[in-house]
C-alpha positions, 0 to 999 in steps of 0.5 A: 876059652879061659883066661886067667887075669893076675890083676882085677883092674887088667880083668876089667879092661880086658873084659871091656876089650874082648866084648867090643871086639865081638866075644861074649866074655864073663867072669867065671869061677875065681874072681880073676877068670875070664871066659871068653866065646865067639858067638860067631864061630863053632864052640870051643874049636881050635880056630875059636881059640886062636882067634880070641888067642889074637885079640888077648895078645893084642891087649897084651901088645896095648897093655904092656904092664899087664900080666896074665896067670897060666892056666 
């Protein structure tokens, strides 16, 4: 999954965050895209990206300045 992040130190943060909670998350293509996986689920199903979907909201919710770039 990607997620496109609109500022480099949210990127970093939120990176730190998606790793600690099981995703194996690297940054990708532009300086501020993050590809997120869950090694403990099938690739790029639906329920992958729900569930890595509910950790980014999460952040959101505990990051509330930070702001995401539509895909």
């Amino acid at each position: 999954m990607e997620i496109r992040v609109a500022d480099s130190d949210d990127m970093l943060d939120l990176l730190h965050f998606l790793r600690a909670n099981g995703c194996i998350a690297y940054v990708t293509g532009g300086a501020q895209v993050i590809e997120a996986l869950r090694p403990d689920m099938p690739r790029a199903t639906d329920a992958e990206a729900a569930q890595i979907g509910r950790l980014v909201e999460r952040w959101l919710v505990e990051n509330p300045a930070a702001k995401l770039l539509p895909q």
